[in-house]
C-alpha positions as CSV (number, residue, x, y, z in Angstrom):
1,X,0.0,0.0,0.0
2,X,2.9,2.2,0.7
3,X,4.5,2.3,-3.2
4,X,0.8,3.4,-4.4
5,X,0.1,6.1,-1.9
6,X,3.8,7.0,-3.3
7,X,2.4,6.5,-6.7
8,X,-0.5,8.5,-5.7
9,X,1.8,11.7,-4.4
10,X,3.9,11.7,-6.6
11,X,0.9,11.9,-9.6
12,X,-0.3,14.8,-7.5
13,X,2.2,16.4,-7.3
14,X,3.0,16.7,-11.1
15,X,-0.9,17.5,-11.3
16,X,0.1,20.9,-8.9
17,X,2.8,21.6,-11.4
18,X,-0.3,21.3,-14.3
19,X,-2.8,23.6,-12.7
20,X,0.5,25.7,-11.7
21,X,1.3,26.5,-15.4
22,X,-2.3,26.3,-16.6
23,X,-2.6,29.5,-13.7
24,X,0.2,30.9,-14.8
25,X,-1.5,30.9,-18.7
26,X,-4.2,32.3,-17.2
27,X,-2.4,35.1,-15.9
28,X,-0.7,35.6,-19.3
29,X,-3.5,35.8,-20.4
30,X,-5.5,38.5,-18.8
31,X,-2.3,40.8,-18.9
32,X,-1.9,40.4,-23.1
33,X,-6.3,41.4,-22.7
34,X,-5.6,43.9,-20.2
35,X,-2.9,45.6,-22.9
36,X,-4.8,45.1,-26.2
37,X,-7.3,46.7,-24.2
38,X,-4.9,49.6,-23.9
39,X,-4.3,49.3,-27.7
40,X,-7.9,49.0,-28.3
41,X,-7.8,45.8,-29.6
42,X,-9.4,43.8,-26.8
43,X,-9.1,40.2,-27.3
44,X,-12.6,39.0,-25.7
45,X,-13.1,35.8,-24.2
46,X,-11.1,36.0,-21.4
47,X,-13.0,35.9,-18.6
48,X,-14.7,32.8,-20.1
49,X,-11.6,31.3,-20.5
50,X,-10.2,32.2,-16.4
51,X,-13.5,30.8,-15.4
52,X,-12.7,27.5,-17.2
53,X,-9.2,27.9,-16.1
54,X,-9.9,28.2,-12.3
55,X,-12.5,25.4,-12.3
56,X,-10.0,23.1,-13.8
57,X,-7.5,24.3,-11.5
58,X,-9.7,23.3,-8.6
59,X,-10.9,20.1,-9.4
60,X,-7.8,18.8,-10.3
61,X,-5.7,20.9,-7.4
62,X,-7.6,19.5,-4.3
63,X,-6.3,15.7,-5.0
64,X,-2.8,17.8,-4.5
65,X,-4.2,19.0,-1.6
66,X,-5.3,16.1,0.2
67,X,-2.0,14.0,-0.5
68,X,-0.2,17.1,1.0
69,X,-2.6,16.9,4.1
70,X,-4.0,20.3,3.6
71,X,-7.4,20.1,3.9
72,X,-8.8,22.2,6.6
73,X,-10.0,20.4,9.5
74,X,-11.3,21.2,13.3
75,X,-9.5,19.2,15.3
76,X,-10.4,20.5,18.6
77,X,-11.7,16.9,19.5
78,X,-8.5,15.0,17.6
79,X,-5.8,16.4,19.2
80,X,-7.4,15.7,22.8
81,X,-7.5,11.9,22.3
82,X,-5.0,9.2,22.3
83,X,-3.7,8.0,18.7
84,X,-6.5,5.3,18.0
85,X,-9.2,8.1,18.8
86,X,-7.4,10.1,16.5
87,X,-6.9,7.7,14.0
88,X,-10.6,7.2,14.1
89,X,-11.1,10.5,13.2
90,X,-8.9,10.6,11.0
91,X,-10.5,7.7,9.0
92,X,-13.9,9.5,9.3
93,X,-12.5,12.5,7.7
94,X,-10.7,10.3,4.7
95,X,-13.9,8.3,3.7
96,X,-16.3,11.5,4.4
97,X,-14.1,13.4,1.9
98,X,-14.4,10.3,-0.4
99,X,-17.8,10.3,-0.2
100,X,-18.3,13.3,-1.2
101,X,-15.9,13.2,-4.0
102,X,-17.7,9.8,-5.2
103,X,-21.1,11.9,-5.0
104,X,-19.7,15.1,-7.2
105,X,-18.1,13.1,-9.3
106,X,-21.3,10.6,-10.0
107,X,-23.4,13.8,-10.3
108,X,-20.7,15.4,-12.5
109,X,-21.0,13.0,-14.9
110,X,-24.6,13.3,-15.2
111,X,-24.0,17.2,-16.4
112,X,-21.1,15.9,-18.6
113,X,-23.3,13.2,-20.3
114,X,-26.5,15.4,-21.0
115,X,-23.8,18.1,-22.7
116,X,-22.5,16.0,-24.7
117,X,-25.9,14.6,-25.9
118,X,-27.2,17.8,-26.2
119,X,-24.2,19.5,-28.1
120,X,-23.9,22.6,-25.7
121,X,-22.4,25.8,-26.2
122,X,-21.5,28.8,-24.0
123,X,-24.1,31.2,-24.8
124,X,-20.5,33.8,-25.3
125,X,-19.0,35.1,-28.2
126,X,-16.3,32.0,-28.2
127,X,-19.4,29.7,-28.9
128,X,-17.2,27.3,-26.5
129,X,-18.4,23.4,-26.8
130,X,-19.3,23.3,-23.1
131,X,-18.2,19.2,-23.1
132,X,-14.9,20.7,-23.1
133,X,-14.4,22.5,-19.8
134,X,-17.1,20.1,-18.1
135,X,-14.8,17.2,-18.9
136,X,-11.9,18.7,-17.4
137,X,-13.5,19.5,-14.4
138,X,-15.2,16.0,-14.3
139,X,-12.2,14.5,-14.5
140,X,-10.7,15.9,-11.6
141,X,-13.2,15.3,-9.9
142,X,-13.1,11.8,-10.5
143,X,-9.4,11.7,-10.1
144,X,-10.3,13.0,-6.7
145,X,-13.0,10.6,-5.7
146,X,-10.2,7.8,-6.8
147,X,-7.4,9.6,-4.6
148,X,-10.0,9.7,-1.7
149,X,-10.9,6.1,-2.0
150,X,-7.0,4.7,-2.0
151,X,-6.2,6.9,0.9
152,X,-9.3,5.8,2.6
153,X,-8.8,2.1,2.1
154,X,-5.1,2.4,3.1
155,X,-6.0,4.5,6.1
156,X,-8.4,1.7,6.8
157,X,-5.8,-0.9,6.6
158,X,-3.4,0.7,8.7
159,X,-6.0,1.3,11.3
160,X,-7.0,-2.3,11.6
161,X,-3.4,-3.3,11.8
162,X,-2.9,-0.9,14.9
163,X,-0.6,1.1,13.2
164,X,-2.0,4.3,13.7
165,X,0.9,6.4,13.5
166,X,0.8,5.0,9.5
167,X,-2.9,6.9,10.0
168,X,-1.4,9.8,10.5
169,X,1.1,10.0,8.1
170,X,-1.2,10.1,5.3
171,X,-4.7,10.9,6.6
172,X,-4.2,13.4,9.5
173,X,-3.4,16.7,9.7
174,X,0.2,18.6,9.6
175,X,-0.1,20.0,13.4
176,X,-0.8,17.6,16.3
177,X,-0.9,18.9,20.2
């Protein structure tokens, strides 16, 4: 379990480096609109495109996220127990955030599929083919819901095995009392 939660990391972190550059575009981006603007030669489009970009960004950066344990968490109750009780909660927290993800990411599809039937377009001057953006966020999300599920199972595992400090390591948080 311990070379794919590697596996798993290491994936993320390349995926940080992606939404990294794909901000940094963005950025690019609105400064080249921001001076044809001053030109008078706007380029249109790109807030369309930076509201593509940041959901894209976001799907995809909170699998970075939860590998680097930065999810924000109360843990006014965790760091009060003993390292099972902790571990417990910190098992809670992995398969509630998988849950979720497993939820978006079922529902997400859903959207995808019926654009993709239905041949959408943004109602914007680009005429974007909504499947586009929609399956990049979509499959974020899903890469999150799989993240979730590995950490959750692994967590599980470790927890059953009594080895709670392996718990910790990848399912609790970065400061504990």
């Amino acid at each position: 379990m311990a070379g794919i939660i590697r596996w798993l990391s290491r994936i993320n972190d390349g995926v940080a480096l992606l939404a990294g550059f794909g901000l940094m575009a963005c950025v690019a981006l609105i400064l080249a609109e921001i001076a044809a603007r001053r030109l008078g030669a706007p380029l249109g489009g790109t807030d369309e495109i930076s509201g593509y970009v940041m959901a894209a960004v976001t799907s995809w950066g909170i699998s970075y996220a939860l590998t680097e344990r930065a999810h924000v968490r109360i843990d006014l109750l965790r760091v009060r127990g003993g390292s099972g009780f902790r571990a417990a909660l910190d098992c809670l927290a992995m398969l509630s955030l998988a849950g979720v993800a497993l939820v978006t990411a079922w529902h997400g599809w859903a959207v995808l599929e019926k654009t993709l039937g239905t041949g959408a377009r943004a109602n914007t001057a680009l005429e974007t083919p909504l499947w586009i953006p929609q399956a990049i966020w979509w499959a974020g999300w899903s890469w999150f819901a799989i993240s979730a599920v590995l950490l959750s199972i692994a967590a599980l595992l470790l927890a059953i095995k009594g080895r709670f400090d392996g718990v910790e390591d990848i399912a609790g948080t970065e400061t504990t009392a």
